[in-house]
C-alpha positions as CSV (number, residue, x, y, z in Angstrom):
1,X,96.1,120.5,91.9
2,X,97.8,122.8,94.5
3,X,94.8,122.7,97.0
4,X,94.8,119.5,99.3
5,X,92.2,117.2,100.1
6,X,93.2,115.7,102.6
7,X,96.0,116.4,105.1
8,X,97.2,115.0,107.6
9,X,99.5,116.0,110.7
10,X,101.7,114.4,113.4
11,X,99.2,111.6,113.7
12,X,99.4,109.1,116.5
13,X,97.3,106.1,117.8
14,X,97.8,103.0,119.5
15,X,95.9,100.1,120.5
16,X,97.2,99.8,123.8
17,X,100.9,99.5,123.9
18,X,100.6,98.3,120.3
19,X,101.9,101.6,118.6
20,X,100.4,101.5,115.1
21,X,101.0,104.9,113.6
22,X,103.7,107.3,115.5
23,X,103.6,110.6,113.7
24,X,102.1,109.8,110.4
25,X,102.3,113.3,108.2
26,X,100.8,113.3,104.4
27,X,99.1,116.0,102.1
28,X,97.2,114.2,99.2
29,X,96.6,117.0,96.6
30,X,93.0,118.1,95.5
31,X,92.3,115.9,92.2
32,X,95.1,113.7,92.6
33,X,94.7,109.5,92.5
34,X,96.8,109.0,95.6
35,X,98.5,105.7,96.7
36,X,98.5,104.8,99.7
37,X,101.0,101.9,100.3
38,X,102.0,99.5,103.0
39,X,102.3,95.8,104.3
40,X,99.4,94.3,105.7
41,X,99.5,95.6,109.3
42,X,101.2,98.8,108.2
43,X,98.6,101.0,109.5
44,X,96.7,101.7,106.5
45,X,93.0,100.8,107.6
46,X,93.6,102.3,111.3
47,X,94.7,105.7,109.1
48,X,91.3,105.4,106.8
49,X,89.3,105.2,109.8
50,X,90.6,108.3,111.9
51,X,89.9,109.8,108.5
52,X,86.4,109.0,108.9
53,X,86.0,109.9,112.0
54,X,85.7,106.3,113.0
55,X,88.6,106.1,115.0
56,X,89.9,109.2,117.4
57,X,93.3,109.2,117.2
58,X,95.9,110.0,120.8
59,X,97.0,113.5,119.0
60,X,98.1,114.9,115.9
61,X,95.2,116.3,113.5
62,X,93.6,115.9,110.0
63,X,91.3,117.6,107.5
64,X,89.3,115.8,104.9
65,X,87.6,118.0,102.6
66,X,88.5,120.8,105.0
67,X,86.9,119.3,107.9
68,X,87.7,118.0,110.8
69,X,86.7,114.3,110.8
70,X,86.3,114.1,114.9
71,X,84.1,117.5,115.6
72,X,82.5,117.8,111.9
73,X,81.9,113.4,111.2
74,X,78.8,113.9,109.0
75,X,80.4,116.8,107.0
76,X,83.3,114.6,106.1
77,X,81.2,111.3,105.6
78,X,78.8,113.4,102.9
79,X,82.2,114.6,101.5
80,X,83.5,111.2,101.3
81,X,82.8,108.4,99.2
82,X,84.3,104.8,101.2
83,X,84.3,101.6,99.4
84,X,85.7,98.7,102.5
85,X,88.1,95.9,101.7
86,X,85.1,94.3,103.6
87,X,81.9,96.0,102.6
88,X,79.0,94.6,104.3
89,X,75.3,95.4,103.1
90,X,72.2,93.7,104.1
91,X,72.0,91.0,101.9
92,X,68.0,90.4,102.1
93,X,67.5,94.1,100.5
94,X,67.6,93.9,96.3
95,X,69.6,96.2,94.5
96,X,66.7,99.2,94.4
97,X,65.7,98.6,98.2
98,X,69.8,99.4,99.0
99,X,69.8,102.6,96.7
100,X,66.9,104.1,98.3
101,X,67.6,103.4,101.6
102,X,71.3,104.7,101.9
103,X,70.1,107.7,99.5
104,X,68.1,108.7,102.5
105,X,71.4,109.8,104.0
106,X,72.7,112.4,101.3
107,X,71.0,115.6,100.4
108,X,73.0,115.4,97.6
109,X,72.5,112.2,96.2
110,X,71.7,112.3,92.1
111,X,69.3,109.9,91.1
112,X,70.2,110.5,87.2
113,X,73.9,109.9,88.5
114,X,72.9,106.5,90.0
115,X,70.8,105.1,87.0
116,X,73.5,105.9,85.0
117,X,76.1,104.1,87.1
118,X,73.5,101.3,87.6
119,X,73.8,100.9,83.4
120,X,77.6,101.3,83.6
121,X,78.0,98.9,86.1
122,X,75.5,96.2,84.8
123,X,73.5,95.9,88.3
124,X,70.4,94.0,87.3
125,X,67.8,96.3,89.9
126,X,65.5,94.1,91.4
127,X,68.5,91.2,91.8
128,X,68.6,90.4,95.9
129,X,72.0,91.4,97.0
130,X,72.7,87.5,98.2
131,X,72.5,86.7,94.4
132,X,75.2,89.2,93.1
133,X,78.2,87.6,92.3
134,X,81.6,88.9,93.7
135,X,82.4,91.3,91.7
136,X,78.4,92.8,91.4
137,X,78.9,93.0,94.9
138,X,82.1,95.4,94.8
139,X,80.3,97.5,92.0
140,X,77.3,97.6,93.9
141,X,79.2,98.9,97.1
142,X,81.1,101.5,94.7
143,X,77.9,103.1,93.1
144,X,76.8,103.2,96.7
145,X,79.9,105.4,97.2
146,X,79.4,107.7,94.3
147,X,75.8,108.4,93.7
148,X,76.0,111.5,96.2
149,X,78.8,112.8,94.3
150,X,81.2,113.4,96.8
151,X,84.3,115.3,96.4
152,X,87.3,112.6,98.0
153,X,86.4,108.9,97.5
154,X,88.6,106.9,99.3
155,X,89.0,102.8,98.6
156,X,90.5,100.9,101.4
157,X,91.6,97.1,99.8
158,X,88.3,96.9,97.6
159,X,88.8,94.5,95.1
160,X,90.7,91.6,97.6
161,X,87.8,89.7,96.5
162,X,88.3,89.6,92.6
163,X,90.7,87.5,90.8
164,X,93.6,90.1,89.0
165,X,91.9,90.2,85.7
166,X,88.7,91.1,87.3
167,X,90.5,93.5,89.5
168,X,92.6,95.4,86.8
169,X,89.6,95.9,84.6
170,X,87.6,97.8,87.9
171,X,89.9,99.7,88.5
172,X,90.6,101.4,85.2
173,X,87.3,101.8,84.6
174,X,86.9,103.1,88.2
175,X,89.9,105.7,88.0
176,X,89.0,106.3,84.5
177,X,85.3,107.3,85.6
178,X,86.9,109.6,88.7
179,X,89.0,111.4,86.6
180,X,86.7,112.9,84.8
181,X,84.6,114.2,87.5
182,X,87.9,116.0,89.0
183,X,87.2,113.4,91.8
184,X,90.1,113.2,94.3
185,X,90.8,109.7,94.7
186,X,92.4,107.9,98.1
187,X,93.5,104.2,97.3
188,X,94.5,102.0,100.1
189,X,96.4,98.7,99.2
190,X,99.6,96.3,99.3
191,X,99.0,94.5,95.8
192,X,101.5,97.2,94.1
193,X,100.4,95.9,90.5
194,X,96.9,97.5,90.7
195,X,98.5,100.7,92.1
196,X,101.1,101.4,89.8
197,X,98.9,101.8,86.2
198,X,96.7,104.4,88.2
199,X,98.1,106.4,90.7
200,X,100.0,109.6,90.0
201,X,101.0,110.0,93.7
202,X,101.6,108.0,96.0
203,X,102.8,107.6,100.1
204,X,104.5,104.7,101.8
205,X,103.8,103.7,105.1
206,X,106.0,101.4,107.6
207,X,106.3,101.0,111.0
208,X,103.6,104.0,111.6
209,X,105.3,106.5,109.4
210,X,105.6,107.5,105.8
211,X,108.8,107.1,104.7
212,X,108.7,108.5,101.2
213,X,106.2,110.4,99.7
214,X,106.2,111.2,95.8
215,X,105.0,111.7,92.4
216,X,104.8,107.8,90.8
217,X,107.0,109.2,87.5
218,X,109.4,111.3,89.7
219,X,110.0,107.6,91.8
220,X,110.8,106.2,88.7
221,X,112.9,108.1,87.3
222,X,115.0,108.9,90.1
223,X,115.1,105.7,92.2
224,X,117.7,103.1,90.1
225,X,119.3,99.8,90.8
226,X,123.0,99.5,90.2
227,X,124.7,96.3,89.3
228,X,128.4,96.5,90.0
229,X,131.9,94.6,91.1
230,X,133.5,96.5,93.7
231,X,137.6,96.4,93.5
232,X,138.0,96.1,97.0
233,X,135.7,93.8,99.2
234,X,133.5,96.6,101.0
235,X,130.0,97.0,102.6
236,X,128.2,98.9,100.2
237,X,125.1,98.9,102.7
238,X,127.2,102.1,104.2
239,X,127.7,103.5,101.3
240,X,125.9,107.6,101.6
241,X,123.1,107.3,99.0
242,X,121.9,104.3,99.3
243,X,118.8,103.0,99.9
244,X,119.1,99.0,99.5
245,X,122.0,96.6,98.9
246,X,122.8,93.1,98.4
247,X,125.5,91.3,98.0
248,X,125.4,87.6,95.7
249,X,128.5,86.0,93.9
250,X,130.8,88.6,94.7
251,X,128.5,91.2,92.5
252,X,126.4,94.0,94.8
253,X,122.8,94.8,93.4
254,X,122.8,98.5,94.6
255,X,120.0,100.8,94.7
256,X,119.6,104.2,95.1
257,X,116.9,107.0,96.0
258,X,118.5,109.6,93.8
259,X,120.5,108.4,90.7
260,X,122.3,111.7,90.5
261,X,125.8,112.5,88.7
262,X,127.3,112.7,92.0
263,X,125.9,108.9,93.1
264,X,126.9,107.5,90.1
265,X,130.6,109.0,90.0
266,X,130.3,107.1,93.3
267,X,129.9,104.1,92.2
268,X,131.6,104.3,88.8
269,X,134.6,105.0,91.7
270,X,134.3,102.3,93.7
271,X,133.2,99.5,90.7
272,X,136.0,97.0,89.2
273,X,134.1,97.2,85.4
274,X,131.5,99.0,84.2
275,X,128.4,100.2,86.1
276,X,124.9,98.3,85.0
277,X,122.4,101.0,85.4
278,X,118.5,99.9,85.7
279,X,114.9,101.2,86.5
280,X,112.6,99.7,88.9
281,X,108.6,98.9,88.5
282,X,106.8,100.3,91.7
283,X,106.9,96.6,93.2
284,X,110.7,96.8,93.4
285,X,110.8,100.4,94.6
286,X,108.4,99.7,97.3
287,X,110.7,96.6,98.5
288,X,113.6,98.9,98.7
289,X,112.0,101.5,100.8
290,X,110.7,99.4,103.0
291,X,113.6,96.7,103.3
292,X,116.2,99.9,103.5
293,X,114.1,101.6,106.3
294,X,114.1,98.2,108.4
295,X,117.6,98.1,108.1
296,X,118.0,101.9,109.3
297,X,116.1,101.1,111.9
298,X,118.6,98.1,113.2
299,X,121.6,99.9,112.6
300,X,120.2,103.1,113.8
């Protein structure tokens, strides 16, 4: 996994004066399941779609599949397989009408490939679209991404739609189907629970930058949460090292983006008792980034 499949470099774009991503830089490895995370209005779908060569962005540069998505669009959209938060299809078509119609666009579209995905998927083949149930449909838009057999696939928001059983069960078959095809997987979304159990990267974006990007075990293991009394009353929001802190009752929840000897002498230092030390599920990391860059931004 050293190549990359996507990169991405000193990005900007604006609607306007509405500045949405001001100088977003990322490199998702080559067979990777990257995630891609930020609040709604973070930036996340206006990134997908310069990707695409939807959107042309006011400079910076990217490569998807090692093609320039502005001068090479077709070479990156038969590279690509995109599955929309809202995926529209012509709801008068069946099942078998859709399939050959968009298979008309890829030279490299595997009919065996499809058939089998048609079984896996339980897509009944001569259903009308406008009869598919909710989740059919997001299967149905899916298999529509990956009969050509494309190299990246990239999901912005897909399963928004589904209720969380429904959505935790797609998606580990979906990632669990990827995998094994060495398939380079993109996933856009704010609903951290569906993230964490499948993504082995992943990128955080706020206020039209990434501010951390990691491997999801080395997050884990490094970013910790401290409880501690201080002996002295003291702003531990100034404290070098950390990333987030709160103050309730006298105790300070503390937490940090590198629980190293040296930032836990630190505390152990500055604490009235012992130090509680804790890890954090990718929910409560996220918060911290994101709530600690705000504040840098307001004291900055």
């Amino acid at each position: 996994m050293n190549e990359t499949a996507i990169s991405i470099t000193d990005l900007h774009f604006a609607y306007g004066r509405n500045k949405v991503l001001d100088g977003v830089n990322l490199d998702v490895p080559q067979g990777s399941v990257f995630g891609f995370l930020g609040r709604n209005g973070a930036g996340k779908t206006t990134t997908i779609q310069i990707l695409l060569g939807l959107l042309t962005p006011q400079s910076g540069r990217c490569s998807v599949g090692g093609h320039d998505p502005q001068a090479e669009a077709v070479a990156v959209r038969r590279a690509v397989g995109y599955v929309a938060e809202d995926q529209r299809m012509y709801d008068w078509m069946r099942v078998e009408q859709i399939l050959r119609w968009t298979s008309s666009f890829y030279p490299t579209w595997d009919r065996a490939y499809e058939q089998q995905l048609l079984r896996q998927f339980d897509l009944p083949p001569k259903g009308k679209i406008k009869t598919l149930s909710k989740g059919q449909n997001t299967r149905l838009a899916l298999l529509l991404a990956l009969a050509h057999r494309p190299r990246i696939v990239i999901l912005d928001d897909p399963t928004l739609s589904l209720d969380p059983i429904a959505r935790k069960e797609f998606l580990r078959s979906v990632i669990t189907l990827l995998q094994s095809e060495g398939t380079t997987v993109f996933f856009s979304s704010h609903l951290l629970y569906e993230i964490e159990p499948v993504a082995d990267q992943i990128a955080i974006l706020d206020q039209g930058r990434i501010i951390k990007a990691a491997p999801t075990d080395v997050l884990r293991d490094t970013v910790r949460r401290f409880l501690l009394r201080p002996k002295a009353e003291m702003d531990l929001t100034k404290v070098t090292g950390i990333l987030d802190a709160v103050q309730e009752d006298g105790q300070w929840r503390v937490t940090v983006e590198a629980a190293n000897a040296d930032v836990r002498a630190t505390l152990g230092a500055i604490a009235y008792r012992d130090v509680e030390e804790m890890g954090l599920n990718l929910d409560e990391i996220f918060e911290a980034y994101v709530i600690g860059n705000r504040g840098r931004e307001v004291t900055s």
